[in-house]
N, C-alpha and C positions, 0 to 999 in steps of 0.2 A: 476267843470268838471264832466262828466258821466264817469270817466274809471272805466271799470267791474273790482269787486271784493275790491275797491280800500276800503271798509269798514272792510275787514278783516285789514289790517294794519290801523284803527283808533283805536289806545287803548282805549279812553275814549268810547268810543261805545260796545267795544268788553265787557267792563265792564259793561257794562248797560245790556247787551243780558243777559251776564251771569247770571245777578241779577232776573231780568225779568224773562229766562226761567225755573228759580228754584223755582220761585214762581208760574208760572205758572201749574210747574209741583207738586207743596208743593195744591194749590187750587182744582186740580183735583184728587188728592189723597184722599184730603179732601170730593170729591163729592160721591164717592163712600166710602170709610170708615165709612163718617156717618151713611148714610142709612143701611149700612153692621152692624154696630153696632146696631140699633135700630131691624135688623132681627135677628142677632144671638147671641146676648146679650139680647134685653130685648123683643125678641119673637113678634115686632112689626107687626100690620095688612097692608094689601096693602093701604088701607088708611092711613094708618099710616104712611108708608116710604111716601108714593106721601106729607103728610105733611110734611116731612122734607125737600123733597125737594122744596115744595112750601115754605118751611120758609128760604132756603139758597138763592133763588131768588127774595121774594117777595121785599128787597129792591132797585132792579133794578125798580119794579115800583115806593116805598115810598120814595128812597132819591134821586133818581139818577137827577133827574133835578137841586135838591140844590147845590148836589154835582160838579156839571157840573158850575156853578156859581163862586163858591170856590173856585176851579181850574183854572177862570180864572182872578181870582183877588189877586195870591198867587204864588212861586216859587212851581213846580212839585213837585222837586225828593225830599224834606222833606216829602210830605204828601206819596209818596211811602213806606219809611222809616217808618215813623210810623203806616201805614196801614201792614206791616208785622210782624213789633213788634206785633200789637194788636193781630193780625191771629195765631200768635206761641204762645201769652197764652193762646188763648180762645183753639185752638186744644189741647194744655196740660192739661187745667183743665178734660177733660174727661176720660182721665187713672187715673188718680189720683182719680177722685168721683169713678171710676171702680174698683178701689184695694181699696177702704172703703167700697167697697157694699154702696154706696149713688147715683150713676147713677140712674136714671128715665129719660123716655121719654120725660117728660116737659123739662130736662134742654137740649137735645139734641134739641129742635125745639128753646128752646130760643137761645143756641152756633150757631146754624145753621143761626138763623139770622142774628147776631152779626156778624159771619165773615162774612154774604153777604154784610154786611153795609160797610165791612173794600176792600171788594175784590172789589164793587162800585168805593172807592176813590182809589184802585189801579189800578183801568182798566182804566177810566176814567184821571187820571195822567198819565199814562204811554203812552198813545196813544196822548196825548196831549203835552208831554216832549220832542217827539221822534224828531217833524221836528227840534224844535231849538236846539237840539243835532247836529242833520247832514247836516240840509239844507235840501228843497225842490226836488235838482237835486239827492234826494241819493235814495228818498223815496223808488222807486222799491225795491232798492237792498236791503234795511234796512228792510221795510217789508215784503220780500219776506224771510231772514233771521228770523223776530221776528217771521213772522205767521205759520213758519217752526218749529220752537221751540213750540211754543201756539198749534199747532196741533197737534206733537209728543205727546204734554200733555196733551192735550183733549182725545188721543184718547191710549196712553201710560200710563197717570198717572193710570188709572182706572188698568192697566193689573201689576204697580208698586203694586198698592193697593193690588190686590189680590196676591199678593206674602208674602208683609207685611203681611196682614190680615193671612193668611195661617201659616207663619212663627211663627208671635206672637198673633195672633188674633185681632179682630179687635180697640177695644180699644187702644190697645196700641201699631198699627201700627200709630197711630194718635200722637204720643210720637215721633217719627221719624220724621214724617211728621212736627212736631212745630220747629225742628231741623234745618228742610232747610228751612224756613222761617228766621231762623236767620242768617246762610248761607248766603241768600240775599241779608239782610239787610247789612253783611260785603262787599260785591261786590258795594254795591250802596253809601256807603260811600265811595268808594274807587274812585269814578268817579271826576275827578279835575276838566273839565271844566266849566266854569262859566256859568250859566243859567241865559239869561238876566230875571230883574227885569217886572213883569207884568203890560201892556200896560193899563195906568189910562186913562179912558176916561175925556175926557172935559168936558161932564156934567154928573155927576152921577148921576146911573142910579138903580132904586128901586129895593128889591131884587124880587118882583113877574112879573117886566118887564122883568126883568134877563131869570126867570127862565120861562117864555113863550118865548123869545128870543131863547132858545133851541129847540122847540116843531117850532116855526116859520121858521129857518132856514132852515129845513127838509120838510118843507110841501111847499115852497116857490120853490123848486128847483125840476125839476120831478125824477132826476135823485137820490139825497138821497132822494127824499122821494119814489123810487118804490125800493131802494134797501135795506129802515129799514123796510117796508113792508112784500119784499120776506125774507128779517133775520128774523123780528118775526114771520110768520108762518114756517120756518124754525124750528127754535127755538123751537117754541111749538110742533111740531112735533118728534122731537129729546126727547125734553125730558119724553111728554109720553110714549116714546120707552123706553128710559133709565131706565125709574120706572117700566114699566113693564115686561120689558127683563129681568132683575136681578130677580125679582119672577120668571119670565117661567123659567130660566135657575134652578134657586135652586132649587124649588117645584114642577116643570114639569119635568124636565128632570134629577132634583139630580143631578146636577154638582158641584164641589168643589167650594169654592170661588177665588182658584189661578185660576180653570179654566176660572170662569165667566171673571173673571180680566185679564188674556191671552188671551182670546176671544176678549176682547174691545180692549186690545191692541195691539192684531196683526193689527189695522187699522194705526198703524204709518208707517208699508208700505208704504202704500197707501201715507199717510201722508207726508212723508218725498220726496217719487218720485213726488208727488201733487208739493212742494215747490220748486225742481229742473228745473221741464221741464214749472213752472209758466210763467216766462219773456218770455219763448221761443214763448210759445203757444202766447200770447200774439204779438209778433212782427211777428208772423205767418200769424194770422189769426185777428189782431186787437183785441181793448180792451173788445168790445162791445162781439162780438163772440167769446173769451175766455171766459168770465164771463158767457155765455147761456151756453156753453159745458161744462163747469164746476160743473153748476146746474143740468143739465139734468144726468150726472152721479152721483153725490150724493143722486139727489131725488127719481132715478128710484130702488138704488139700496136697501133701506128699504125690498122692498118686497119680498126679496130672504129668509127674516129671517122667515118668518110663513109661507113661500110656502116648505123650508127644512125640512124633516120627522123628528118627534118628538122623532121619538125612530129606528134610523141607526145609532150608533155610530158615526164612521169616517166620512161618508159623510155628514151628520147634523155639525159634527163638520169643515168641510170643505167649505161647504158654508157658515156660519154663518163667517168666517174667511175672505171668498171672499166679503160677504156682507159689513164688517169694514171697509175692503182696499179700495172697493171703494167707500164707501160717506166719508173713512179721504183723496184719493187722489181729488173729486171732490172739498169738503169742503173747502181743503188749496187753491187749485187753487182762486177760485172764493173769498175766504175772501181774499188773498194776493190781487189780484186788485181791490174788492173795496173799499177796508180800503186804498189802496195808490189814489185810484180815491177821496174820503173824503177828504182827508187830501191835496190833490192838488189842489182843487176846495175851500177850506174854507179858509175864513182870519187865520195869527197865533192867531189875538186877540177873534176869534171865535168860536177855536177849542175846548175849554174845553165847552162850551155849546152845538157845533153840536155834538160832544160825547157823552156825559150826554143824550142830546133828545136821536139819535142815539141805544144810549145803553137803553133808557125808552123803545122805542119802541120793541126794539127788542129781551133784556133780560126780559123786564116786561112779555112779552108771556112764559118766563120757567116756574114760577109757577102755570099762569094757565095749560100749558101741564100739568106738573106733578099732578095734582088736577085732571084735567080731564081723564088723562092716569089711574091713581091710582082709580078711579070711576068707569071707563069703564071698569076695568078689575075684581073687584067683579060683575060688574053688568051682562057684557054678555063672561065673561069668558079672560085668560089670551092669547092667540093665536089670538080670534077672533079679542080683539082689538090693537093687532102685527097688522092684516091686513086692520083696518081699518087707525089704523096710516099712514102704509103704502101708501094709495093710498092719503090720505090728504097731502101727502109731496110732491105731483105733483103742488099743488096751488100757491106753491115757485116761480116755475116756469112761469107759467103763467101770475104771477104777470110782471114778467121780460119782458114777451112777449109782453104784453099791453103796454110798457115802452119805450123811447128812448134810454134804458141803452144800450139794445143789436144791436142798430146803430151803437154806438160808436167807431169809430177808434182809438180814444187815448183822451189823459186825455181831457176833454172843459176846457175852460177862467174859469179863478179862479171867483164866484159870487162876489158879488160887499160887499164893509164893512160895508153895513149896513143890520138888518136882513130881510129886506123885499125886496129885491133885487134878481133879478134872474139872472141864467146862460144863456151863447150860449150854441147852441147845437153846436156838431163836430159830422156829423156822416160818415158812410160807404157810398164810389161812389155808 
């Protein structure tokens, strides 16, 4: 049945969110603490942070297809469970090198990668776990709840961070942080319902067919593939921002770290009304034209951050604040439907590799932002390239335009179960 809300009274779901959104929000605390440490601990270059953050991503491009494989040939919510186990040591090992005076930069780019490796197999399980938790008919509601939480912590963890980092500094907000990693791990053990066993195909199938099967199912359909497209120029956009925001905000304008970290996190405003009025907007105005107005608010509003005067206190601090609210209210919108538009459109037995591709395509673009953000901003200065980000986060869009996405009145016919198969369109009269 569709009746609204009817996943708040699912327990075993309710435990799942729980698990999910603590790790979600343990992951992005993670994204800022690191590079926070490598600036105020070990005095790192803009290069420098842009490498760490290109080392916390770059396994979205090196495993994420294997990964996607793995996933589909194995129960979920174990490799969740052990993907946060991993995540709480490697974050602990770094207070700990930090009160032996043993910290260096090196071991922060290798930690940085290792949890990207671990936070791969938990993104990629958990989006792939989610329908045979609830069924297909729930999807809206489920992820309009998980990507509610996921953005609160996308756009929350960073502002958690700067309070930690502020309170105890940055190393050993990271200490905290490996805490609710195990937190998780108790909620996700706690989930009783049975996860059926992984669908064996009849002819087994190699693991480099597998893991092209990921990259095939997306480019086969125009629909995911214009919307892993507009994600990873997204993506890359976002996070050259994010590597060089944190410099302009410290060294440009001498802000605290709680501040910078308040700042990010005022966009769970945004965030949180994004995941509210999502379905609405939606059965408003169709799927297709939710998803463009959701874009067009996110991408437009970058450019409010390097057009606000660098040195007005309040008002600087006020737009930068409007800026957050809306690309975290635009962001949750448009990811709430098209992650339920994926996940509607895909076989179950196909989901861990359209994820995997998915998440290739579209997390493999952070490390380059951050490399190229972190370049750009020794090379023609930290503002200027605020505003060249900015106007590169309209390409998001445009991609969409080009696309059948934004026809779309509601979900199209599920593709067919094999991966070279395409979809109908369903679009707007």
């Amino acid at each position: 049945g569709r009746e609204r809300g009817a996943l708040w009274r699912d327990a075993e779901f309710m435990k799942f969110w729980t698990g999910e959104g603590i790790s979600q929000i343990g992951a992005q605390v993670t994204t800022l603490a690191l590079p926070l440490t490598a600036v105020l601990t070990l005095d790192a270059s803009s290069s420098q942070v842009g490498l760490v953050n290109a080392a916390s991503y770059a396994p979205f491009l090196l495993v994420t297809l294997l990964v996607g494989v793995w996933v589909d040939r194995v129960r979920r919510r174990p490799l969740m469970i052990t993907a946060n186990v991993g995540r709480a040591l490697l974050v602990t090992a770094v207070p700990l090198l930090a009160v032996t005076d043993l910290l260096r930069i090196e071991f922060v780019y290798v930690a940085a990668l290792l949890i990207g490796v671990l936070t791969v197999v938990f993104d990629v399980a958990y989006q792939s776990y989610l329908p045979t938790l609830i069924g297909k008919e729930h999807l809206v509601e489920g992820n309009s709840k998980l990507q509610g939480t996921s953005s609160l912590a996308q756009i929350g963890g960073p502002g958690l961070a700067g309070l930690l980092i502020g309170w105890v500094t940055a190393p050993y907000a990271l200490l905290i942080n490996g805490a609710s990693y195990l937190v998780s791990v108790a909620t996700l053990l706690a989930v009783r319902r049975p996860e059926p066993p992984p669908l064996v195909p009849e002819r087994p199938t190699g693991l480099w067919k597998s893991v092209g099967d990921g990259i095939r199912i997306i480019w086969n359909s125009a629909h995911l593939r214009a919307c892993a497209l507009q994600s990873g120029l997204y993506n890359f956009c976002w996070m050259s921002l994010q590597t060089v925001f944190v410099l302009y905000a410290a060294r440009r304008l001498d802000l605290s770290p709680g501040t910078i970290g308040l700042l990010l996190g005022t966009g769970a405003i945004g965030s949180l009304g994004g995941s509210l009025v999502a379905r609405s907007l939606k059965r408003t105005m169709g799927l297709g034209p939710a998803i463009l107005t959701a874009l067009v608010l996110c991408c437009a509003a970058p450019v409010i951050i390097p057009l606000a005067p660098a040195n007005d206190g309040i008002l600087t601090l006020v737009l930068f604040v409007a800026a957050f609210a809306l690309i975290g209210a635009g962001g949750t919108m448009a990811n709430i439907h098209i992650i339920s538009l994926r996940q509607s459109i895909t076989p179950d037995e196909l989901l861990g590799r359209m994820n995997a591709g998915y998440r290739f395509v579209s997390w493999g673009m952070l490390p380059l932002g951050a490399l190229v953000g972190g370049w750009l901003g020794d090379l023609i200065g930290l503002r200027e390239t605020l505003f060249v980000t900015a106007g590169a986060f309209l390409s998001a869009v445009l991609v969409v335009l080009l696309s059948p996405v934004w026809r779309l009145k509601d979900f199209p016919p599920q593709i067919g179960a094999e991966p070279g198969a395409t979809e109908k369109t369903a679009v707007t009269s």
